[in-house]
C-alpha positions as CSV (number, residue, x, y, z in Angstrom):
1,X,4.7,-15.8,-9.6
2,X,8.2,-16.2,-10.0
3,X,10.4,-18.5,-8.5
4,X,12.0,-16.0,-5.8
5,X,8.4,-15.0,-4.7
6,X,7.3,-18.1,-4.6
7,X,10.4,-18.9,-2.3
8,X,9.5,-16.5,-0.5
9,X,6.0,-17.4,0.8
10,X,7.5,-20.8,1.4
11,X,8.1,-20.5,4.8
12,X,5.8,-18.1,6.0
13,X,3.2,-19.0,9.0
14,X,-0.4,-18.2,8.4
15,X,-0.5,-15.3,9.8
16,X,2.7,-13.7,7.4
17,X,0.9,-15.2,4.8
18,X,-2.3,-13.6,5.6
19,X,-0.9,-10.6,6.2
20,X,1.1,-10.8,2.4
21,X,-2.1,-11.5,1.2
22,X,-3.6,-7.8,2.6
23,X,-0.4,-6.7,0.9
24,X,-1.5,-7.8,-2.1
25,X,-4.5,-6.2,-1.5
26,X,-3.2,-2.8,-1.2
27,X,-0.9,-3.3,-4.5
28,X,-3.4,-4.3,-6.7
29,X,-5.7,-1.4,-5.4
30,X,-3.1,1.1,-5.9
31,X,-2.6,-0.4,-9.5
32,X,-6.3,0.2,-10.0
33,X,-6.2,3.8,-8.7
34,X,-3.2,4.1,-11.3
35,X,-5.5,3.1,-13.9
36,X,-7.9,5.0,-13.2
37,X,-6.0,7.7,-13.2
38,X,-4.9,6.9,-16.9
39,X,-8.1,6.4,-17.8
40,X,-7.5,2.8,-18.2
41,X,-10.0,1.0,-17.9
42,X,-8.8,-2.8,-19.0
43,X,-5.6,-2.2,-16.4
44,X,-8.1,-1.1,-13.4
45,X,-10.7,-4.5,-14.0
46,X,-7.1,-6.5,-14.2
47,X,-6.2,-4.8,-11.0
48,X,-9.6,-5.3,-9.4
49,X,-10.3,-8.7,-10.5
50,X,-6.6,-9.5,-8.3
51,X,-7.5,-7.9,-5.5
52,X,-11.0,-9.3,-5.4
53,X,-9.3,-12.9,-5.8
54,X,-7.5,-12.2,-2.7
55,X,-10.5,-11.1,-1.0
56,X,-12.4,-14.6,-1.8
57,X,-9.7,-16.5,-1.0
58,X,-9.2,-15.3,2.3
59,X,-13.2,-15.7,2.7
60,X,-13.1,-19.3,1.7
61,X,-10.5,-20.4,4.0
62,X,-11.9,-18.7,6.7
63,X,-12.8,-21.3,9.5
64,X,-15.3,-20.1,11.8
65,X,-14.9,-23.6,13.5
66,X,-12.0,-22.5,15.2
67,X,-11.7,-18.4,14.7
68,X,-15.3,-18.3,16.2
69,X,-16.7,-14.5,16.3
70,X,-13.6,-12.9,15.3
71,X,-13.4,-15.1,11.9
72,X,-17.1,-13.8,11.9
73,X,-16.0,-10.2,12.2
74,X,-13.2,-10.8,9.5
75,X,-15.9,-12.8,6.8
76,X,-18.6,-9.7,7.3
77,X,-14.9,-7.0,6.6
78,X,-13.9,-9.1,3.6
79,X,-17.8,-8.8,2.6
80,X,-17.8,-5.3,3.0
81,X,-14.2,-4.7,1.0
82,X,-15.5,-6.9,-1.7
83,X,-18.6,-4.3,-2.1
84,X,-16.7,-1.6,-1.9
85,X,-14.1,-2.1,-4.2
86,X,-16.8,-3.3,-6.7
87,X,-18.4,-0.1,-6.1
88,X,-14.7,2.1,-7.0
89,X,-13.8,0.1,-9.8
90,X,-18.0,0.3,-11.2
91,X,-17.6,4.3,-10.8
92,X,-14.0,4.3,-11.3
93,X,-13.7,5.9,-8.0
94,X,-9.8,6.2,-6.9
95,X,-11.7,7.8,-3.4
96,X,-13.3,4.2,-2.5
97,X,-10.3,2.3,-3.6
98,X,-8.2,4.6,-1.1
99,X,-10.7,3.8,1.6
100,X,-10.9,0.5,1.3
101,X,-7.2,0.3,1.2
102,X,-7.2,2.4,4.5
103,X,-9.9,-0.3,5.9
104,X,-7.4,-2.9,4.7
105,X,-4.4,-1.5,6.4
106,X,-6.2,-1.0,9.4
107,X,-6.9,-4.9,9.7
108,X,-3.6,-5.6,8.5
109,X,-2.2,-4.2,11.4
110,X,-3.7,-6.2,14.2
111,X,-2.8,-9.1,12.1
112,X,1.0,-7.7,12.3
113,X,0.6,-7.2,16.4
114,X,-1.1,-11.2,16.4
115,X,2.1,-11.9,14.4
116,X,4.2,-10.5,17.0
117,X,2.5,-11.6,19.8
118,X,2.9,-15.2,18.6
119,X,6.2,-15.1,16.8
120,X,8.5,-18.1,18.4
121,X,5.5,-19.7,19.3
122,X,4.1,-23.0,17.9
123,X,0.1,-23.3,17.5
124,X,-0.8,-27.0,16.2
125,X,-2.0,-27.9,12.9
126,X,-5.4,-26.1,11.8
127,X,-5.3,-23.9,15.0
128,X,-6.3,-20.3,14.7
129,X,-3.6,-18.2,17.2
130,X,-5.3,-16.0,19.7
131,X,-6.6,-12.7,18.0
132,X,-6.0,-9.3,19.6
133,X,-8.7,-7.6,21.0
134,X,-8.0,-4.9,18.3
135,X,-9.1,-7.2,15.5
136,X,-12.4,-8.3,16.6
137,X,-13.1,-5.0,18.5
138,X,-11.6,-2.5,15.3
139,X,-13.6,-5.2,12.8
140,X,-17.1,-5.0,15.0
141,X,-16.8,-1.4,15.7
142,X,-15.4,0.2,12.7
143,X,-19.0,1.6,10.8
144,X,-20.0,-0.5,8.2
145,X,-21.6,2.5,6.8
146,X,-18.0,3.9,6.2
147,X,-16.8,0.8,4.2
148,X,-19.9,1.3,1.9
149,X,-19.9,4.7,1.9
């Protein structure tokens, strides 16, 4: 990371940093859809391999402590994108990387409305802010069959 990016994430709350870290998601898929495109096989495990980082990072820090069943909801979607993006880059498949981007964008959108919803306001150290309904209901009722599919 350069020194401007790194700058960059300085300052950001949890939740912006979560929701650069779905970003990163979604570039490094779109790299491995690139590669697979080219037929490039090394560039699309690089590309994976990033995203997938991201994936277990955000499943390690995961505190189900405080996020209770939504932090459940989000370990068992970060589950399911890890399978399914092992599954496009193990067939090559530029079709499940695009849907578990979609699936990806999907989350990273209630995580942009809890950003708004709590932007000016403080939470204390360690405290999860109050999800929106649209994360743990779009996480619990979004088919699990359609991540794996």
């Amino acid at each position: 990371m350069n020194p401007y990016q790194t700058r960059s994430i300085e300052g950001l709350s949890g939740v912006d940093l979560t929701i650069a870290l779905y970003d990163g998601i979604v570039r490094f898929l779109y790299r491995a859809i690139d590669a697979v495109e080219k037929g490039d096989e090394s560039g699309r495990r690089a590309a994976v391999k990033r995203a997938l980082d991201i994936l277990m990072y955000l499943q390690a820090t995961l505190r189900i402590d405080i996020g209770g069943k939504p932090a459940e909801a989000l370990g068992e979607f970060y589950v399911a994108m890890f399978a399914l993006i092992l599954q496009g880059s193990q067939r090559a498949s530029a079709e499940k990387f695009l849907k578990a981007i979609e699936c990806v964008r999907n989350v990273r959108g209630a995580w942009r409305q809890v950003a708004e919803t709590t932007s000016g306001a403080q939470t204390g150290e360690g405290a999860m802010p109050p999800l929106p309904a649209a994360l743990e209901t779009g996480l619990e009722g979004q088919a699990r069959a359609n991540w794996l599919a």
